[in-house]
C-alpha positions as CSV (number, residue, x, y, z in Angstrom):
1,X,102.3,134.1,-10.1
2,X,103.7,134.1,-6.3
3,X,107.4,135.3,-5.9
4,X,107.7,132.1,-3.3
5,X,106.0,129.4,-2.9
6,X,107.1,126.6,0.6
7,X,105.6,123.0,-0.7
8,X,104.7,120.7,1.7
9,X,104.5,117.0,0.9
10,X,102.9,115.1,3.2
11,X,101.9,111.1,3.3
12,X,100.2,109.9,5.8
13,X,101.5,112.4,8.1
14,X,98.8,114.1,10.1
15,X,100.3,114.1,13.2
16,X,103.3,116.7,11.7
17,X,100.7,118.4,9.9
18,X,98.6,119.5,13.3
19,X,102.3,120.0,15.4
20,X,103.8,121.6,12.8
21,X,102.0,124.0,9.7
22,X,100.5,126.2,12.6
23,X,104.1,127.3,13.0
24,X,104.4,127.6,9.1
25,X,101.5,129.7,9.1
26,X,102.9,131.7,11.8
27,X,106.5,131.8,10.6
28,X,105.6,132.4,7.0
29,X,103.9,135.4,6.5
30,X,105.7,136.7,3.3
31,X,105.1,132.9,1.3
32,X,102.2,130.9,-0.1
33,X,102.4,127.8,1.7
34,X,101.0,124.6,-0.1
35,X,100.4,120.9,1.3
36,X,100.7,118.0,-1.6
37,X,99.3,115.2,-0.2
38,X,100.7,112.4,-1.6
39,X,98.1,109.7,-1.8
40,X,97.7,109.8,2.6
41,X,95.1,106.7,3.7
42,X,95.1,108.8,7.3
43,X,93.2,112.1,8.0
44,X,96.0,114.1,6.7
45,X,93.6,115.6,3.5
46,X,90.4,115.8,6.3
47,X,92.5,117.7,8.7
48,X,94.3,120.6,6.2
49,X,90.5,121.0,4.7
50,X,88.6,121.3,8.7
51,X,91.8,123.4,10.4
52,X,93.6,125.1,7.5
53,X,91.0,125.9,5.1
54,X,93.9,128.4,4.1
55,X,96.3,126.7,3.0
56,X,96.4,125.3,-0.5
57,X,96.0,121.4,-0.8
58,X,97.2,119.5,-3.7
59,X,95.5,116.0,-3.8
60,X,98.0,113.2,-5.8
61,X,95.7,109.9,-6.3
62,X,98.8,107.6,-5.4
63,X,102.3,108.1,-3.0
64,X,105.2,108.8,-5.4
65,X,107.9,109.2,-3.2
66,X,109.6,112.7,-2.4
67,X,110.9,112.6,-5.9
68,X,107.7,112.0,-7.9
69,X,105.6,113.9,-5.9
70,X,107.0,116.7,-5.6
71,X,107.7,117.0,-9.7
72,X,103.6,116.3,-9.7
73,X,103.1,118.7,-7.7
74,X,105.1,121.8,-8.4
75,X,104.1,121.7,-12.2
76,X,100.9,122.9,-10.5
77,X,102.6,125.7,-8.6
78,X,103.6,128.8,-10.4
79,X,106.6,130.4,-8.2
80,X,109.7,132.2,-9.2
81,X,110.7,130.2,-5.7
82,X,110.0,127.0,-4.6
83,X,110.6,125.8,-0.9
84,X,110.7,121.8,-0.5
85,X,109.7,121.8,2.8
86,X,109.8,118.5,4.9
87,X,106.2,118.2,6.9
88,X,108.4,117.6,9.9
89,X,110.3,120.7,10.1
90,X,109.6,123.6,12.6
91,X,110.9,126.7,11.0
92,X,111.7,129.7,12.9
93,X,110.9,133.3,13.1
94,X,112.0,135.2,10.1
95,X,113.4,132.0,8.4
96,X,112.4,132.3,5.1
97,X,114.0,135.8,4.8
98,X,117.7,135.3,4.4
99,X,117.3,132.4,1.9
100,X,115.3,134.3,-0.3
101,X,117.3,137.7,-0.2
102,X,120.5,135.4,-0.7
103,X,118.9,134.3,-4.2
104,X,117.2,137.7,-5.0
105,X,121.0,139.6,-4.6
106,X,123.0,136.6,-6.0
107,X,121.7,135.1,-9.4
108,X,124.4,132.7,-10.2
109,X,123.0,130.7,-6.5
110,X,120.1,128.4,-7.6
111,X,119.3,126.6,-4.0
112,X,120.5,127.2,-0.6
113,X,119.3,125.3,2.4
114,X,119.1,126.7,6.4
115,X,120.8,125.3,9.3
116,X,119.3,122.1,10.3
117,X,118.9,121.4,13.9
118,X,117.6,118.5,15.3
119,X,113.9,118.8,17.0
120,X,114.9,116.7,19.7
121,X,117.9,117.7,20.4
122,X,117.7,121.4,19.7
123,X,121.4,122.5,20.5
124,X,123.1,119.4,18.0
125,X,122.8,119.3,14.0
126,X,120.5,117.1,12.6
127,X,121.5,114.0,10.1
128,X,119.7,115.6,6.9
129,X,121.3,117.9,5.8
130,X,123.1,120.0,9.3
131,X,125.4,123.0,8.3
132,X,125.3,121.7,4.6
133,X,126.1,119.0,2.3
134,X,129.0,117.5,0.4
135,X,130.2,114.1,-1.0
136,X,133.9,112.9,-0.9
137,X,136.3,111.8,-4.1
138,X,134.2,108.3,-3.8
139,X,131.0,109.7,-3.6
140,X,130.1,109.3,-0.2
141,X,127.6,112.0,1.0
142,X,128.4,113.7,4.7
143,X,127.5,117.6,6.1
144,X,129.1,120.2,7.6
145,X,128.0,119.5,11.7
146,X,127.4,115.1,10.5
147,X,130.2,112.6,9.3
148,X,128.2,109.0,9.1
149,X,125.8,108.8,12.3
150,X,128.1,111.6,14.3
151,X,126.7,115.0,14.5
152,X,128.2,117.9,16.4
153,X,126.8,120.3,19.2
154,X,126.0,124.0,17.8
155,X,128.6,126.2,18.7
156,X,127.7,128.8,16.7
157,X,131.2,127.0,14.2
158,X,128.5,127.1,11.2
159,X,126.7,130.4,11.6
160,X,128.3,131.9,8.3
161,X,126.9,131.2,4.9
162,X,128.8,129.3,2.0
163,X,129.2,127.3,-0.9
164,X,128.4,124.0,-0.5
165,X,127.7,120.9,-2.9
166,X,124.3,119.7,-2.2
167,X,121.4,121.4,-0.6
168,X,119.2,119.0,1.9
169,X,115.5,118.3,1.0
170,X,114.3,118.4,4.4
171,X,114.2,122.2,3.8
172,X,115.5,123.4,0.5
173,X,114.6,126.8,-1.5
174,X,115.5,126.6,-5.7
175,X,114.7,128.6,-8.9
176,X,111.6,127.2,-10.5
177,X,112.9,127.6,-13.7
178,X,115.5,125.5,-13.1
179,X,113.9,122.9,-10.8
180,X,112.2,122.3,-14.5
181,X,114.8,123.3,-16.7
182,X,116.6,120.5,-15.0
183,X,113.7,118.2,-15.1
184,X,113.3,118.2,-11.4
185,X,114.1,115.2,-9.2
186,X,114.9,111.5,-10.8
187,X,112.2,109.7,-9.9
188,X,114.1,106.3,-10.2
189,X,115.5,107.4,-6.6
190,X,111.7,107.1,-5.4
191,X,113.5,108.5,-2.2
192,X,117.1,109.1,-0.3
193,X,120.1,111.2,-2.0
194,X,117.4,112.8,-4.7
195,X,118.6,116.0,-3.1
196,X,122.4,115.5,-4.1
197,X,121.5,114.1,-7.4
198,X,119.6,117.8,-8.0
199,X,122.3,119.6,-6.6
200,X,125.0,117.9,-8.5
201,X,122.8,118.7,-11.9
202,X,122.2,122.4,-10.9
203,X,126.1,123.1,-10.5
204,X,126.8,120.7,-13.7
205,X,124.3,123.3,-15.6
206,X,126.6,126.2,-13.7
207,X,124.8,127.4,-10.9
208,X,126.1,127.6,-7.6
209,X,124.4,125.6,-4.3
210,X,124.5,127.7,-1.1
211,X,124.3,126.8,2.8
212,X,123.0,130.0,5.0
213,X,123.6,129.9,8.9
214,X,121.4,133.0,9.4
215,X,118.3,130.7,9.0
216,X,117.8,128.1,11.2
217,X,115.0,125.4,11.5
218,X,114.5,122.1,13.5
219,X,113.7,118.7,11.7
220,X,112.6,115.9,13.8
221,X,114.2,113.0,11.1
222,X,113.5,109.7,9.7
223,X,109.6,110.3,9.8
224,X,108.9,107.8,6.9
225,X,112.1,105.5,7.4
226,X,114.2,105.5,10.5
227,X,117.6,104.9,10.0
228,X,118.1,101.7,10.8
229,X,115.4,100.1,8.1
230,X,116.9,98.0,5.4
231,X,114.6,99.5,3.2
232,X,116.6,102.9,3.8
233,X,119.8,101.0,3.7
234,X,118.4,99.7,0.3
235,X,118.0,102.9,-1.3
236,X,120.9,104.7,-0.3
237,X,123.5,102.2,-1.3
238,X,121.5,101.8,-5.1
239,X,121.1,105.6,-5.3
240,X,124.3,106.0,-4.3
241,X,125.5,104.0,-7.7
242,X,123.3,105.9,-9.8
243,X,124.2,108.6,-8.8
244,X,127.7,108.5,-9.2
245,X,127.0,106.5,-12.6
246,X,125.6,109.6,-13.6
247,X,127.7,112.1,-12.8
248,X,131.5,111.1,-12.9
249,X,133.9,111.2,-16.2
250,X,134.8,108.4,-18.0
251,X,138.4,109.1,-16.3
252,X,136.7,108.5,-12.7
253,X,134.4,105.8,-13.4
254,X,137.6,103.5,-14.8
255,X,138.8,103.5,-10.7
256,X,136.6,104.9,-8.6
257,X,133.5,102.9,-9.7
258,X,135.2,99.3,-8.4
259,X,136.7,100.9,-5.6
260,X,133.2,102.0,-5.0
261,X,131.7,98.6,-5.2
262,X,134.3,97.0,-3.0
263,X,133.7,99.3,0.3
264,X,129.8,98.4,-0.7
265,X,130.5,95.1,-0.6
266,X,132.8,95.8,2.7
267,X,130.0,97.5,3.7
268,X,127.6,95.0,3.6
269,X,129.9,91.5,5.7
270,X,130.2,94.7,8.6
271,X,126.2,94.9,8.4
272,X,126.8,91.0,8.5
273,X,129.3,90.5,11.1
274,X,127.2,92.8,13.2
275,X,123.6,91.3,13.4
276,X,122.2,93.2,10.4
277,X,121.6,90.6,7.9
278,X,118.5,92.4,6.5
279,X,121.0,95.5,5.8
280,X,123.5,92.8,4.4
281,X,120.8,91.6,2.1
282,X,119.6,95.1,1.2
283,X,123.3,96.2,-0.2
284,X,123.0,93.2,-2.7
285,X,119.8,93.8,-3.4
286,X,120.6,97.6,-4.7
287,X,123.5,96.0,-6.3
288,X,121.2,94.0,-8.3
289,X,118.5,96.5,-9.1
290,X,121.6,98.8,-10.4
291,X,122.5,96.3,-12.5
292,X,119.0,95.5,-13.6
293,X,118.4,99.2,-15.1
294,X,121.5,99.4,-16.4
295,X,120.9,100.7,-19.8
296,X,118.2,103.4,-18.1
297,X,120.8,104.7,-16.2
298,X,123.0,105.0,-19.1
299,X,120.3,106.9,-21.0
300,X,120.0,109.4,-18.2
301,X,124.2,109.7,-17.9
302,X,124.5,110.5,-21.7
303,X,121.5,112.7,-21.5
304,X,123.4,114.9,-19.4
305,X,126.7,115.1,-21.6
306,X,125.2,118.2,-22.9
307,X,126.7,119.6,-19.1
308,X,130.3,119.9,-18.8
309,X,131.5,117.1,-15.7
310,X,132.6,118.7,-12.6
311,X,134.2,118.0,-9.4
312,X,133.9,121.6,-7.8
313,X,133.4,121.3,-3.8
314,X,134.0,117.7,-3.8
315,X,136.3,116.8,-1.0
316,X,139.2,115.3,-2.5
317,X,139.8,112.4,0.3
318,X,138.1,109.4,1.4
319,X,135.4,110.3,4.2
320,X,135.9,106.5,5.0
321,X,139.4,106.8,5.7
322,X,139.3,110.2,7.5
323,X,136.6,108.7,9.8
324,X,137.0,105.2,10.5
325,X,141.0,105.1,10.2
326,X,141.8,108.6,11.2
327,X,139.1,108.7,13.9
328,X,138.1,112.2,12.2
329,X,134.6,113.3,13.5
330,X,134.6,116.6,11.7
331,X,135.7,117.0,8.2
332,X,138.2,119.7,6.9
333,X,136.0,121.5,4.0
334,X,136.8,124.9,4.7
């Protein structure tokens, strides 16, 4: 067994693969480094096997999303680290280092994630994940360095390292044992706020998350789904529901979970009254495949009674408020 393991996932994503493993390889010299290719229709499997005959490849005969392909493909991996690696990251000298020594000295941390920096614009925070995750009292995800679409310039304001509440994907170390132990990532969220929901289980089970400035990598973004696709608009507004489903008390769910649904559907007439009727139609249409599974959900909720609920580094406002009323580009965590 390897003491770390960085897993690549890739679909249909040669063109990262050839920009951006040689630097892995580079970069990585103290790791195994793994690509699990998830069902790619381009040259992505031909490439790894001609130019990186090193490198390990796992083959999955279908595309799984993020969340069921990784869980495929790290039950083939024995690691006392995994790193979920995002095939369009570009990691930095000596990255790997701090995040690893951070879990080898402290064994109460379970994941930690770098600084994310954006590939293109290498001196601002990147959307996914930037100086590291939290959600506020309504379940809203933002970052340290990203409140909505707004992301801060590097000033060298996030260079410390932290507790935070959710660790990004894009580039995220974790036990193995309790990547399993926790059954991995829900594979209902096929894709889009898996991360938090993995986060929000590991501290549940009472481990700690960590953010660490000393490591920093770039991530170019939205290679599978920009931004603006419906389709990403549909997932994170019925992940978002599951996931707070899951994870808040009785005692939350009684207000929070219509006050929820109401800035949704607020949500959705300011996709309308803007142009976006295919985001409009994609709220409702999570709405409605929420309500669909239903009783799964439920299942999955009481399954995870046997951990205690907690609202530890959850900000205790509405991001909504502090952002759009407020005019607050940079949220108050510390």
């Amino acid at each position: 067994m390897v003491k770390t393991a960085v897993v690549i996932l890739n679909y249909n994503g040669e063109k990262f693969l050839r920009e951006f493993l040689p630097v892995v390889l580079q970069h990585t010299t103290d790791a195994h480094v793994i690509v699990a290719d998830n069902g790619s229709t381009d040259l992505s499997t031909d490439i790894l096997k001609q130019k990186f005959p090193a490198v390990e490849l796992i083959q999955l005969n279908n595309n799984y999303g993020f969340c069921g392909g990784y869980n495929r493909a790290l039950k083939q991996v024995e690691a006392e680290y995994y790193v979920l690696l995002n095939s369009d990251v570009e990691v930095t000298a000596g990255w790997l280092t701090p995040l690893i020594s951070l879990l080898d000295q402290q064994p109460d941390i379970a994941a930690v994630q770098p600084k994310i920096m954006a590939y293109n614009k290498k001196d601002t925070f990147e959307y996914a994940g930037a100086a590291g995750g939290f959600i506020d009292t309504l379940g809203y995800p933002f970052c340290r360095g990203r409140v909505f679409d707004e992301t801060e310039r590097d000033s060298g304001q996030y260079n410390d390292t932290r507790e935070i509440f959710w660790a990004t994907g894009a580039c995220l170390v974790i036990r193995a044992h309790v990547y399993h132990d926790l059954k991995g990532l829900d594979e209902d969220f096929f894709a889009h706020m898996e991360e938090i929901d993995l986060c929000w289980k590991v501290q549940r089970a009472g481990y700690k998350v960590f953010y660490c400035g000393e490591s920093s990598v770039y991530h170019v973004g939205a290679g599978t789904l920009s931004r603006s696709n419906p389709r990403k608009t549909y997932y994170n507004f019925r992940n978002g529901l599951s996931l707070v489903y899951k994870h808040w008390s009785t005692g939350q769910l009684l207000w929070k979970f219509p006050a929820r649904i109401l800035l949704d559907y607020a949500a959705a007439c300011k996709f309308l009254l803007s142009g976006k009727s295919g985001d409009a139609r994609a709220v409702l249409r999570a709405h409605y495949h929420f309500i669909k599974k239903f009783g799964k959900s439920r299942a999955k909720r009481n399954a995870l009674k046997q951990f205690p609920f907690t609202t530890r580094n959850i900000y205790p406002r509405s991001i909504i408020w502090d952002h759009f009323i407020l005019k607050k580009n940079r949220i108050p965590v510390d």
